[in-house]
N, CA, C and O atoms as a Maestro MAE file, in Angstrom:
{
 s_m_m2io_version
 :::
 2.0.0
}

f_m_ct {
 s_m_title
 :::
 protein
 m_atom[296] {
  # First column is atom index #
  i_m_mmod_type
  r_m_x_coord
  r_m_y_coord
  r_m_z_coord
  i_m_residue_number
  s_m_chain_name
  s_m_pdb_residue_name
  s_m_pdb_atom_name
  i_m_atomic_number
  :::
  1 25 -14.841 -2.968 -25.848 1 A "UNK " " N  " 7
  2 3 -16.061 -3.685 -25.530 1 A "UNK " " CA " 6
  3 2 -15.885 -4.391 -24.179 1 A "UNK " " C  " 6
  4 15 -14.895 -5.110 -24.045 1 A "UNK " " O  " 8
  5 25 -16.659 -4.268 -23.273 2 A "UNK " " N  " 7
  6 3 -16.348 -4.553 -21.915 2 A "UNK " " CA " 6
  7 2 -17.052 -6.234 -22.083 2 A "UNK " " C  " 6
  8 15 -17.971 -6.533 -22.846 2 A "UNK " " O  " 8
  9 25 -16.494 -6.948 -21.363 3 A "UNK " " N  " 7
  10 3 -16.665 -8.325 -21.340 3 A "UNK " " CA " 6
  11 2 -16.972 -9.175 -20.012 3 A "UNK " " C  " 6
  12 15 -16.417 -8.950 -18.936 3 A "UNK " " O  " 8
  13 25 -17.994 -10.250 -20.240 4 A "UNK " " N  " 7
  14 3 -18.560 -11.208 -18.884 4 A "UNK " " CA " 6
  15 2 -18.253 -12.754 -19.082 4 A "UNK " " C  " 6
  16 15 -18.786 -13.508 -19.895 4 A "UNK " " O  " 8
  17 25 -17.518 -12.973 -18.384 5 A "UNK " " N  " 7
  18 3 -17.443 -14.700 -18.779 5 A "UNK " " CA " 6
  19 2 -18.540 -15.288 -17.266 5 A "UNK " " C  " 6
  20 15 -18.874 -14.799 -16.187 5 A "UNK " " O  " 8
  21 25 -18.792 -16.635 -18.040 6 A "UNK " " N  " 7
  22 3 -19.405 -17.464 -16.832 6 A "UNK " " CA " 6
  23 2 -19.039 -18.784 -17.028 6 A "UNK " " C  " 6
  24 15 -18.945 -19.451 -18.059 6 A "UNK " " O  " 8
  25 25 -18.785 -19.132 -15.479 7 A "UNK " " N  " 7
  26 3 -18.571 -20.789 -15.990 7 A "UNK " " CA " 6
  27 2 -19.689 -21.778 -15.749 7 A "UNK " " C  " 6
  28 15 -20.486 -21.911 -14.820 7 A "UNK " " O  " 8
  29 25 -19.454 -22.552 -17.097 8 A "UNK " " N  " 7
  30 3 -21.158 -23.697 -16.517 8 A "UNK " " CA " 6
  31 2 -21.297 -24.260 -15.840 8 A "UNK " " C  " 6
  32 15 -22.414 -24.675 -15.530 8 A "UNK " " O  " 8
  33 25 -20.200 -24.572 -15.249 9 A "UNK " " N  " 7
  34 3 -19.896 -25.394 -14.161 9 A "UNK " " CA " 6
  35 2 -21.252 -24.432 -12.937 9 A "UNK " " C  " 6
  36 15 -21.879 -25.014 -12.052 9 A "UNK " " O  " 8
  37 25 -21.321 -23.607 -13.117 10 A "UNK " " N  " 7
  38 3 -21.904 -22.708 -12.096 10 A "UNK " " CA " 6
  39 2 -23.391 -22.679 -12.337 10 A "UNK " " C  " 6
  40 15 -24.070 -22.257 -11.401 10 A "UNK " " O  " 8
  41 25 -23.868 -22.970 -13.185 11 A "UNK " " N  " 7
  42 3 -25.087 -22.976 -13.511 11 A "UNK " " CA " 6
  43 2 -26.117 -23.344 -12.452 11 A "UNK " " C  " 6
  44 15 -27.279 -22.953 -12.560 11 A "UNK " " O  " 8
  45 25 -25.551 -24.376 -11.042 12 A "UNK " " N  " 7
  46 3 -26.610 -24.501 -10.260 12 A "UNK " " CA " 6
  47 2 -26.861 -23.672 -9.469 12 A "UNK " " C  " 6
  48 15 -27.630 -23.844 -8.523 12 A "UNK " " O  " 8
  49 25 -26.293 -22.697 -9.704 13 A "UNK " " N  " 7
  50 3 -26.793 -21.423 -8.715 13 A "UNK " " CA " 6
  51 2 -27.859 -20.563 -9.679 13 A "UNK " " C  " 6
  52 15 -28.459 -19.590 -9.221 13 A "UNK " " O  " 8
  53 25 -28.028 -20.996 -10.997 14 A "UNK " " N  " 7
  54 3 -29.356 -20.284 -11.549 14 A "UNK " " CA " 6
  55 2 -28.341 -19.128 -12.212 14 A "UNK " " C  " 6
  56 15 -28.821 -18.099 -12.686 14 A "UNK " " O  " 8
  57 25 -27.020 -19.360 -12.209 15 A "UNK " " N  " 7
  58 3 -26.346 -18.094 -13.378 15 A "UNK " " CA " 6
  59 2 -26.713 -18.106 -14.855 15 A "UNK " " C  " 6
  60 15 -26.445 -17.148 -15.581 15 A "UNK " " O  " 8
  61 25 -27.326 -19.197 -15.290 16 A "UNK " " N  " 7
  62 3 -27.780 -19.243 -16.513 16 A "UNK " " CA " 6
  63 2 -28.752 -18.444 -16.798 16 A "UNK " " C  " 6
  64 15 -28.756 -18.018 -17.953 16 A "UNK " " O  " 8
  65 25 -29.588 -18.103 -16.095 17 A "UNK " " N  " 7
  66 3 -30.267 -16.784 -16.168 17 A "UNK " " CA " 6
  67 2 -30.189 -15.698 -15.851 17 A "UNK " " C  " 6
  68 15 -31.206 -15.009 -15.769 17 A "UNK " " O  " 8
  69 25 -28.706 -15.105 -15.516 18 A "UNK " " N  " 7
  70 3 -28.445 -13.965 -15.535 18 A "UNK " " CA " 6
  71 2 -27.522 -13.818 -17.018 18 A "UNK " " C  " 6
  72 15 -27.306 -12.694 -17.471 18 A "UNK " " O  " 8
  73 25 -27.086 -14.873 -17.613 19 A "UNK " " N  " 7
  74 3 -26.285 -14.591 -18.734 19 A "UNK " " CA " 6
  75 2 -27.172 -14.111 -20.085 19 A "UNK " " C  " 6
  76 15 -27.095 -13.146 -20.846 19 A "UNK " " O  " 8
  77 25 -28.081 -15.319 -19.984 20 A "UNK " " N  " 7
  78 3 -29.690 -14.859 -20.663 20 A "UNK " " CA " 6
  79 2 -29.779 -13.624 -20.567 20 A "UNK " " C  " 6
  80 15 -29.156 -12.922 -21.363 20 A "UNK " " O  " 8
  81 25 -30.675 -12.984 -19.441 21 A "UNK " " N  " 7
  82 3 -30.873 -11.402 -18.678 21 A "UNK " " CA " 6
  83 2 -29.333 -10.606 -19.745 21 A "UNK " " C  " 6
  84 15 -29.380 -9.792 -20.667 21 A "UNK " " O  " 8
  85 25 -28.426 -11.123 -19.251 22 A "UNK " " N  " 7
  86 3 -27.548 -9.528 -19.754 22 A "UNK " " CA " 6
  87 2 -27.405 -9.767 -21.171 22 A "UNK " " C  " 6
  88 15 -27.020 -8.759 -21.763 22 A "UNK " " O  " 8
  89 25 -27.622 -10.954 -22.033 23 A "UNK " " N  " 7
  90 3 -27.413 -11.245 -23.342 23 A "UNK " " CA " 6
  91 2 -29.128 -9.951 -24.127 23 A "UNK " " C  " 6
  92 15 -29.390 -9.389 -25.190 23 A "UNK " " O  " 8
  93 25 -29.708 -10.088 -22.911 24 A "UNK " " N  " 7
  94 3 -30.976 -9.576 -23.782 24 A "UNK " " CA " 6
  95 2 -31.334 -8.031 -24.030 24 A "UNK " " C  " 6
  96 15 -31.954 -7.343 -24.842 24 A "UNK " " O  " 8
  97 25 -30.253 -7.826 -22.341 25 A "UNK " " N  " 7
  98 3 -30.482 -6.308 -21.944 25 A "UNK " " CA " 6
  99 2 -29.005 -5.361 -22.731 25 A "UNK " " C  " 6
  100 15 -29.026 -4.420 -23.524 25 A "UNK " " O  " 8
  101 25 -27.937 -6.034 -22.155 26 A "UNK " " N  " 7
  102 3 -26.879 -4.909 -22.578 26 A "UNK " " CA " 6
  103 2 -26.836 -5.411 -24.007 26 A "UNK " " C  " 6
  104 15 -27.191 -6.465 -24.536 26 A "UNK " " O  " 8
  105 25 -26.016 -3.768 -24.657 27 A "UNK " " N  " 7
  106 3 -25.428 -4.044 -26.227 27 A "UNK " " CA " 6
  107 2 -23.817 -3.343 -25.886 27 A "UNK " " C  " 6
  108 15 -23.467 -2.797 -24.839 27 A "UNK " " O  " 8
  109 25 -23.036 -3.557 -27.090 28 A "UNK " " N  " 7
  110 3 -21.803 -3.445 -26.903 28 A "UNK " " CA " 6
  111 2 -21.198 -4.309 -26.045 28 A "UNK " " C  " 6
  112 15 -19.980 -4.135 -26.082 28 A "UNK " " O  " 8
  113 25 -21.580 -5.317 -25.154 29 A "UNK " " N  " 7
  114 3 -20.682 -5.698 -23.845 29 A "UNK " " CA " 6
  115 2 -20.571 -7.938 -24.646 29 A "UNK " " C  " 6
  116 15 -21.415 -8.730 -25.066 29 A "UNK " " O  " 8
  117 25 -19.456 -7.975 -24.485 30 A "UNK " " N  " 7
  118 3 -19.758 -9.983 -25.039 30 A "UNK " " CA " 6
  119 2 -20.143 -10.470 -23.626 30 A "UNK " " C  " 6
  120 15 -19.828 -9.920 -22.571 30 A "UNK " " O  " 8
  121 25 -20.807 -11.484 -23.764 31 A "UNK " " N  " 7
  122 3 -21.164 -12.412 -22.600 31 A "UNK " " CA " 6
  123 2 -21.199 -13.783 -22.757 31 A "UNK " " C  " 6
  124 15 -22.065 -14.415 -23.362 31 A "UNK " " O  " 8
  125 25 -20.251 -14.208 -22.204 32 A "UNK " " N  " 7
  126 3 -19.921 -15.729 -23.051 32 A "UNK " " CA " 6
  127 2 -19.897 -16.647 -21.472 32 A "UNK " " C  " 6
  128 15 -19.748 -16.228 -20.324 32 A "UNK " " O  " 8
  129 25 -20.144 -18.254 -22.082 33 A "UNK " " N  " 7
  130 3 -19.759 -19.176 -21.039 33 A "UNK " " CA " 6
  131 2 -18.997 -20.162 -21.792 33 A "UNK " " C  " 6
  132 15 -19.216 -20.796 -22.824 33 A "UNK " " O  " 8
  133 25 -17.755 -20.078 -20.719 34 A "UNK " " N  " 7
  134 3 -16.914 -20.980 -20.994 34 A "UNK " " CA " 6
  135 2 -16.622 -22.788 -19.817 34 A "UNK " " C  " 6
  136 15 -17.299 -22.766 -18.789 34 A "UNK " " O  " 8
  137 25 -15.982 -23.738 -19.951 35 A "UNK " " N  " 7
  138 3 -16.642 -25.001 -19.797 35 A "UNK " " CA " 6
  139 2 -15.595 -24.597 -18.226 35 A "UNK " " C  " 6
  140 15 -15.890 -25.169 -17.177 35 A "UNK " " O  " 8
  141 25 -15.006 -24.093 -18.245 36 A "UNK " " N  " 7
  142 3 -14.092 -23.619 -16.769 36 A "UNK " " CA " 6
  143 2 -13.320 -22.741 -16.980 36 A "UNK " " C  " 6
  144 15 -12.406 -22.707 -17.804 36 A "UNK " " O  " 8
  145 25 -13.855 -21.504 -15.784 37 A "UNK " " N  " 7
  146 3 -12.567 -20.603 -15.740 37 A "UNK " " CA " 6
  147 2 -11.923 -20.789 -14.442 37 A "UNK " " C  " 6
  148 15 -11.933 -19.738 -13.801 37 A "UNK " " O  " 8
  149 25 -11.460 -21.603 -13.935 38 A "UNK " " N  " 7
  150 3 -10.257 -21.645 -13.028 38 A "UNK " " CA " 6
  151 2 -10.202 -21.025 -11.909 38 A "UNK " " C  " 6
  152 15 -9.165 -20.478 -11.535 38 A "UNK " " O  " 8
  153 25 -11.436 -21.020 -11.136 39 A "UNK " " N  " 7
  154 3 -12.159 -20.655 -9.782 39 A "UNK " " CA " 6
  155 2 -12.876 -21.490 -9.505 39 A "UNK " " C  " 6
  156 15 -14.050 -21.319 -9.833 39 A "UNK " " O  " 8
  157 25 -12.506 -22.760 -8.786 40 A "UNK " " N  " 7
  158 3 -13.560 -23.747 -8.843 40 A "UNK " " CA " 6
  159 2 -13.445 -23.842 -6.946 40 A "UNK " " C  " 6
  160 15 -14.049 -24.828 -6.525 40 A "UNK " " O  " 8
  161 25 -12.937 -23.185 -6.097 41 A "UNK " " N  " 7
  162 3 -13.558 -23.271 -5.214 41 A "UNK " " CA " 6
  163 2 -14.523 -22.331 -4.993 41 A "UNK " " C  " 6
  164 15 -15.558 -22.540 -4.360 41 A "UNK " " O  " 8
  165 25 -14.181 -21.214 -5.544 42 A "UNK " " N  " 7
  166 3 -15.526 -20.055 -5.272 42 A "UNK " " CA " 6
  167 2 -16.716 -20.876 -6.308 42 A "UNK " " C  " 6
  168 15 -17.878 -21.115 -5.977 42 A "UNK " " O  " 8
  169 25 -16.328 -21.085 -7.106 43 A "UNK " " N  " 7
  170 3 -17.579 -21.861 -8.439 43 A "UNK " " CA " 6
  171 2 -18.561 -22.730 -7.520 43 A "UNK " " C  " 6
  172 15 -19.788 -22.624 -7.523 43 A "UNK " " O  " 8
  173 25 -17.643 -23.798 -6.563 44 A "UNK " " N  " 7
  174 3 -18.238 -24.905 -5.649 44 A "UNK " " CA " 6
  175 2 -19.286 -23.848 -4.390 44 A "UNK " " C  " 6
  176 15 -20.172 -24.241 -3.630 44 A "UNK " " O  " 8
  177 25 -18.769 -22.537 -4.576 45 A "UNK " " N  " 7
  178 3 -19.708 -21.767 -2.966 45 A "UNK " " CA " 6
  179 2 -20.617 -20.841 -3.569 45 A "UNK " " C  " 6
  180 15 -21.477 -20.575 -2.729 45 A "UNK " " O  " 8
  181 25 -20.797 -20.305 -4.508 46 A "UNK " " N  " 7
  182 3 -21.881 -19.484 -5.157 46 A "UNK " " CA " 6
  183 2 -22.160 -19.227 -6.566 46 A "UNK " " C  " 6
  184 15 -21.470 -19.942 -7.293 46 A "UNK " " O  " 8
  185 25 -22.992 -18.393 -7.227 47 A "UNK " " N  " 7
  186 3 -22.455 -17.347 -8.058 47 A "UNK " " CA " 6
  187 2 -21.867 -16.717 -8.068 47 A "UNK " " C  " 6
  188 15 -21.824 -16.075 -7.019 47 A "UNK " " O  " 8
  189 25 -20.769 -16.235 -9.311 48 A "UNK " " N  " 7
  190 3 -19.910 -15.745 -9.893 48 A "UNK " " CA " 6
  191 2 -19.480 -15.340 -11.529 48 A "UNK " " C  " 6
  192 15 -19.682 -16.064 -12.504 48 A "UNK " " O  " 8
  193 25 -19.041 -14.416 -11.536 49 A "UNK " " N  " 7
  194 3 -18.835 -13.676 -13.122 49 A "UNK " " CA " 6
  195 2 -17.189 -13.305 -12.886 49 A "UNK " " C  " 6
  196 15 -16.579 -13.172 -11.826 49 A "UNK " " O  " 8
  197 25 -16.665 -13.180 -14.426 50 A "UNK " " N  " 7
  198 3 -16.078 -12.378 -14.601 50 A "UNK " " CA " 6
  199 2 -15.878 -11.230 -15.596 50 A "UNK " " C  " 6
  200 15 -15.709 -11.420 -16.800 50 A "UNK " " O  " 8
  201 25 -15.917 -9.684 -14.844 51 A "UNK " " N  " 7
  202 3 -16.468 -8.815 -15.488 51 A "UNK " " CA " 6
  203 2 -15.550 -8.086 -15.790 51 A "UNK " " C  " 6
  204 15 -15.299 -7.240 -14.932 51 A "UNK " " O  " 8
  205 25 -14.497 -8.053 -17.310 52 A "UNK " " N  " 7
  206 3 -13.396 -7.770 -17.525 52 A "UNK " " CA " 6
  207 2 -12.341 -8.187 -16.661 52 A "UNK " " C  " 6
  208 15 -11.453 -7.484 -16.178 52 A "UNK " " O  " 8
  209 25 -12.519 -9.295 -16.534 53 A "UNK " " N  " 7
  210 3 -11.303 -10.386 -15.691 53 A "UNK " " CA " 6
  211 2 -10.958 -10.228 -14.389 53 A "UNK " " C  " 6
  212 15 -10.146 -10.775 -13.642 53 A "UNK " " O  " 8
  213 25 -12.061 -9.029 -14.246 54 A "UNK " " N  " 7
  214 3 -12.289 -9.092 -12.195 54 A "UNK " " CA " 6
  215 2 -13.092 -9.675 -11.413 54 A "UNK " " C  " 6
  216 15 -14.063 -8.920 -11.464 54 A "UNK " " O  " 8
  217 25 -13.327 -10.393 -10.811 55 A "UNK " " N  " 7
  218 3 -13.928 -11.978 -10.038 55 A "UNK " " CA " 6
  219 2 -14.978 -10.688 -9.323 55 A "UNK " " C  " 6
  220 15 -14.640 -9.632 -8.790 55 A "UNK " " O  " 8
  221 25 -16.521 -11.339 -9.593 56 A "UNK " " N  " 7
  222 3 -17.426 -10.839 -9.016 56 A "UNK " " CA " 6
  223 2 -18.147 -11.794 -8.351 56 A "UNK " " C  " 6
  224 15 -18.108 -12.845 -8.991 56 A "UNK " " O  " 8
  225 25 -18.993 -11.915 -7.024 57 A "UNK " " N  " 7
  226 3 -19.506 -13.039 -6.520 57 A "UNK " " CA " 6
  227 2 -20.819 -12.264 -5.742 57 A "UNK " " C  " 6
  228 15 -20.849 -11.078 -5.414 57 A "UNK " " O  " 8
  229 25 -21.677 -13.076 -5.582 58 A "UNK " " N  " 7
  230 3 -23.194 -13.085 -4.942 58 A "UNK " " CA " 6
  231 2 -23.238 -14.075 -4.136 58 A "UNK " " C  " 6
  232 15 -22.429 -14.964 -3.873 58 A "UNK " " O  " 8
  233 25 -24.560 -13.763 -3.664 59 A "UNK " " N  " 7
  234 3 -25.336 -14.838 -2.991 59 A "UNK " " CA " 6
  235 2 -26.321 -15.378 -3.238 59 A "UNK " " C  " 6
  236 15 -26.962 -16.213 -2.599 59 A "UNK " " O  " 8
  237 25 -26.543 -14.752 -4.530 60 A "UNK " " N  " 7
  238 3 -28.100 -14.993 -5.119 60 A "UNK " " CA " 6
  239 2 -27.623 -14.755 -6.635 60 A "UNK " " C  " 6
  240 15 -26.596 -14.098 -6.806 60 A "UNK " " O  " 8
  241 25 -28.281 -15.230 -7.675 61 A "UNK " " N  " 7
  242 3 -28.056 -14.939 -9.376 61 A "UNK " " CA " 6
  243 2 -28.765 -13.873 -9.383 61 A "UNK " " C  " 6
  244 15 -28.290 -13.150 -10.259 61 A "UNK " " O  " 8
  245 25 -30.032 -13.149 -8.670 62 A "UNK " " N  " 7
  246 3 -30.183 -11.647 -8.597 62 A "UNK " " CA " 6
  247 2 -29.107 -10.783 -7.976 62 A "UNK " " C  " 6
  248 15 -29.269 -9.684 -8.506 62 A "UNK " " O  " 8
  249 25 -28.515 -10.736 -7.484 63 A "UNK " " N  " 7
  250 3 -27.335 -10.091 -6.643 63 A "UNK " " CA " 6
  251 2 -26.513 -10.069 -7.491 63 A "UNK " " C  " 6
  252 15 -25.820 -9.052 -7.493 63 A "UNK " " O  " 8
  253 25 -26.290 -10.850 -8.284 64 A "UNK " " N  " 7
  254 3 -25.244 -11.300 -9.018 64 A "UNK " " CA " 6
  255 2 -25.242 -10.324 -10.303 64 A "UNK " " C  " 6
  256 15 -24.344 -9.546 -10.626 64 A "UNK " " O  " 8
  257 25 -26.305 -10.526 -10.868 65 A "UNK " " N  " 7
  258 3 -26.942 -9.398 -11.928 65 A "UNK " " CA " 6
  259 2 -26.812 -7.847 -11.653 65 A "UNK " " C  " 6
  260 15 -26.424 -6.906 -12.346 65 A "UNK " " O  " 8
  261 25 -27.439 -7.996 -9.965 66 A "UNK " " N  " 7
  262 3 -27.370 -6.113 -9.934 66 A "UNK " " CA " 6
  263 2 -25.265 -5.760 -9.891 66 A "UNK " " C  " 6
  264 15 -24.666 -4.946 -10.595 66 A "UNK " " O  " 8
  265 25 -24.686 -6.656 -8.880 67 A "UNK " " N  " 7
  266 3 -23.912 -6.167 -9.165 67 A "UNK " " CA " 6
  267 2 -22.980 -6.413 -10.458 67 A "UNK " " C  " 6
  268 15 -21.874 -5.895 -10.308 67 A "UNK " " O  " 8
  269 25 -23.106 -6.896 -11.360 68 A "UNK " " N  " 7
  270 3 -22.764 -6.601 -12.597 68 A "UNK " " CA " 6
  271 2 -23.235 -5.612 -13.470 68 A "UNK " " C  " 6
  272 15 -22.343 -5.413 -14.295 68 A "UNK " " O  " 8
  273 25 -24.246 -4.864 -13.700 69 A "UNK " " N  " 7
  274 3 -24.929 -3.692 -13.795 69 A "UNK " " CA " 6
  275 2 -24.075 -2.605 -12.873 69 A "UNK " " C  " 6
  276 15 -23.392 -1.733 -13.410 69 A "UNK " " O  " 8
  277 25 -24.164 -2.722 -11.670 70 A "UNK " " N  " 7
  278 3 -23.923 -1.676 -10.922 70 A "UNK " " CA " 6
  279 2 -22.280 -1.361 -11.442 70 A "UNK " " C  " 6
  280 15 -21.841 -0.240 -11.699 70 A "UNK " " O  " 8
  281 25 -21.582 -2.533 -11.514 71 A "UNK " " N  " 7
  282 3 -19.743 -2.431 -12.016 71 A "UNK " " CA " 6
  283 2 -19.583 -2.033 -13.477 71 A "UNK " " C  " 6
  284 15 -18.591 -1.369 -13.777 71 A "UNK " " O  " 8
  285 25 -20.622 -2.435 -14.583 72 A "UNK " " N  " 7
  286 3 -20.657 -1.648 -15.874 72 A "UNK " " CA " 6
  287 2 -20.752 -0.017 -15.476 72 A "UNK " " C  " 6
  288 15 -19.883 0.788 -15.810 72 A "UNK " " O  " 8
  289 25 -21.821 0.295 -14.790 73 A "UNK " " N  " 7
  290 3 -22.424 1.533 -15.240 73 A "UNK " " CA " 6
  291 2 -21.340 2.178 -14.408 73 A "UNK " " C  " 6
  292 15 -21.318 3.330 -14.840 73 A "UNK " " O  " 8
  293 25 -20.358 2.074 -13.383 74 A "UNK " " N  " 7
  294 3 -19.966 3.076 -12.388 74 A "UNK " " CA " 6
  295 2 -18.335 3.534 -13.049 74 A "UNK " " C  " 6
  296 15 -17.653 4.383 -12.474 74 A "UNK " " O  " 8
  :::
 }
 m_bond[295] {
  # First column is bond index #
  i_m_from
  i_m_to
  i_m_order
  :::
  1 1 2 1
  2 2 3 1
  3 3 4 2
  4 3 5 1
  5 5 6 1
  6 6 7 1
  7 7 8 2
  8 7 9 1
  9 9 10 1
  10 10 11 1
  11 11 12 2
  12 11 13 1
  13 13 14 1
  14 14 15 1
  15 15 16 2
  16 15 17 1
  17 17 18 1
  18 18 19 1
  19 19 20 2
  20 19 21 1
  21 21 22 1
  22 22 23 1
  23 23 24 2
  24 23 25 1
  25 25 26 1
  26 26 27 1
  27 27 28 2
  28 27 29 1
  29 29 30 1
  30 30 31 1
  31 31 32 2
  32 31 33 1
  33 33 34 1
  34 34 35 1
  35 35 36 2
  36 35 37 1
  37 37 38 1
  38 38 39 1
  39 39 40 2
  40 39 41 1
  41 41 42 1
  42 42 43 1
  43 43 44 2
  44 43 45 1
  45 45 46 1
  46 46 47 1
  47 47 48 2
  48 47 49 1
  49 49 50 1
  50 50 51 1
  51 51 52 2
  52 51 53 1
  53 53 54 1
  54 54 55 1
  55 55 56 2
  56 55 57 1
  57 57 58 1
  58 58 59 1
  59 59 60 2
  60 59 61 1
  61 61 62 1
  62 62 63 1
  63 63 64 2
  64 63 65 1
  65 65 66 1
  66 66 67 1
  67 67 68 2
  68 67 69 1
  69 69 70 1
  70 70 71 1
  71 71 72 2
  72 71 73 1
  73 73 74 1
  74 74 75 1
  75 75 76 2
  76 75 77 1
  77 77 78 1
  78 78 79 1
  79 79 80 2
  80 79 81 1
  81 81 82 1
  82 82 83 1
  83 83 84 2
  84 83 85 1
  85 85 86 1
  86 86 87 1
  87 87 88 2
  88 87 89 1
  89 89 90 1
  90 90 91 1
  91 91 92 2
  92 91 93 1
  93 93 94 1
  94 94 95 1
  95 95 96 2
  96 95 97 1
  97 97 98 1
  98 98 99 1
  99 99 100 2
  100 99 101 1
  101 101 102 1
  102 102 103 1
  103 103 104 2
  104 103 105 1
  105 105 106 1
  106 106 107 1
  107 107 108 2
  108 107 109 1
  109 109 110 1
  110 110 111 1
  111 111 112 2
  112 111 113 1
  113 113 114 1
  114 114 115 1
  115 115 116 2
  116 115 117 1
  117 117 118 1
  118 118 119 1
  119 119 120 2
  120 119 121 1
  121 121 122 1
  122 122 123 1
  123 123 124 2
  124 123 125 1
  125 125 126 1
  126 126 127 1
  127 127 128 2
  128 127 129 1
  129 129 130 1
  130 130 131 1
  131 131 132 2
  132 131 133 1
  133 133 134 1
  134 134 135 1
  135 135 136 2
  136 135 137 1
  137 137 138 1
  138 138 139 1
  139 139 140 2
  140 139 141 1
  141 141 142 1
  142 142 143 1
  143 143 144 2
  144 143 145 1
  145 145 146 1
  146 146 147 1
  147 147 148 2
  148 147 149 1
  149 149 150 1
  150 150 151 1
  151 151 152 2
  152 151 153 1
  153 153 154 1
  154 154 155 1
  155 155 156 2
  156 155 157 1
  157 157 158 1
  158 158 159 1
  159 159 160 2
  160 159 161 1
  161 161 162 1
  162 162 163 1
  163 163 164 2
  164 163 165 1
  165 165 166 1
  166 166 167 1
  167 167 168 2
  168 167 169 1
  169 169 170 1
  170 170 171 1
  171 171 172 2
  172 171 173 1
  173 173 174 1
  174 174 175 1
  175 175 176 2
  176 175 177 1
  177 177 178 1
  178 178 179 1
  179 179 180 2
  180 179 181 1
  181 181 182 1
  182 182 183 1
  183 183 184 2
  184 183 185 1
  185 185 186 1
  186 186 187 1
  187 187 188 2
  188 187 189 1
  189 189 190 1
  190 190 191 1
  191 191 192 2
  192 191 193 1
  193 193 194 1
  194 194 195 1
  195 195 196 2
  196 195 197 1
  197 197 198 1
  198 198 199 1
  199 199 200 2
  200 199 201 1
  201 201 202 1
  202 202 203 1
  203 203 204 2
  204 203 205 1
  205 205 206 1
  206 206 207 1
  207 207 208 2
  208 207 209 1
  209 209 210 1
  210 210 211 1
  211 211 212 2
  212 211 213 1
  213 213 214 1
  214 214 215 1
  215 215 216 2
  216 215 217 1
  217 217 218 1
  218 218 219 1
  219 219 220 2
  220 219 221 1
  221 221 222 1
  222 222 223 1
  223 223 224 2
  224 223 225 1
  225 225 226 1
  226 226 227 1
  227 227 228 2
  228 227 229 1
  229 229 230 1
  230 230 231 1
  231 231 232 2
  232 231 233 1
  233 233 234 1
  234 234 235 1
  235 235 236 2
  236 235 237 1
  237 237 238 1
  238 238 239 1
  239 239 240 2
  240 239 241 1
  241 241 242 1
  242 242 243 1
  243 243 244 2
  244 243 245 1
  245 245 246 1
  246 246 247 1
  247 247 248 2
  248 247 249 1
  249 249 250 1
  250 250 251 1
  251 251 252 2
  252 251 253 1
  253 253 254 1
  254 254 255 1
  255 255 256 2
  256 255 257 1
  257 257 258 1
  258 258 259 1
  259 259 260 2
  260 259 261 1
  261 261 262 1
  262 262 263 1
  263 263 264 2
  264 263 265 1
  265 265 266 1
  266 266 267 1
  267 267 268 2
  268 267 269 1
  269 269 270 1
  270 270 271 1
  271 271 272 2
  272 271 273 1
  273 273 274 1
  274 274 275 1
  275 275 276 2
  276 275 277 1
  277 277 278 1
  278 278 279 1
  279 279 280 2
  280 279 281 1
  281 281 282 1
  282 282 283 1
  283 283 284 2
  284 283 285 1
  285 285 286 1
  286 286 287 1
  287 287 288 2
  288 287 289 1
  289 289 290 1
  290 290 291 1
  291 291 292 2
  292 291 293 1
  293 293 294 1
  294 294 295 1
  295 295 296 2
  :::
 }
}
């Protein structure tokens, strides 16, 4: 089962609605937020996921979404 963590800490970049978005869209995959994952200077400069424990980052919580989609499906 392929897996997404987010930290809340990150939430002011609007990642809370991409966790929503993939909680609604994908099946098979967990999508969890945890209170810190231990990237808190990238956390402090954008959005960010981790998508099977490989650090993904945007510039936007849409960006952020496609490329998490785009790293599942490829």
């Amino acid at each position: 089962m392929k897996e997404i963590k987010f930290c809340e800490n990150n939430f002011g970049y609007e990642t809370e609605n991409v966790v929503n978005k993939l909680k609604e869209t994908l099946q098979n995959t967990k999508v969890e937020v945890s209170p810190c994952l231990g990237h808190c200077g990238e956390c402090a400069e954008g959005p960010f996921a981790l998508v099977d424990d490989e650090f993904i980052s945007a510039d936007t919580a849409e960006t952020l979404y496609n490329k998490i989609i785009n790293h599942l499906t490829s």
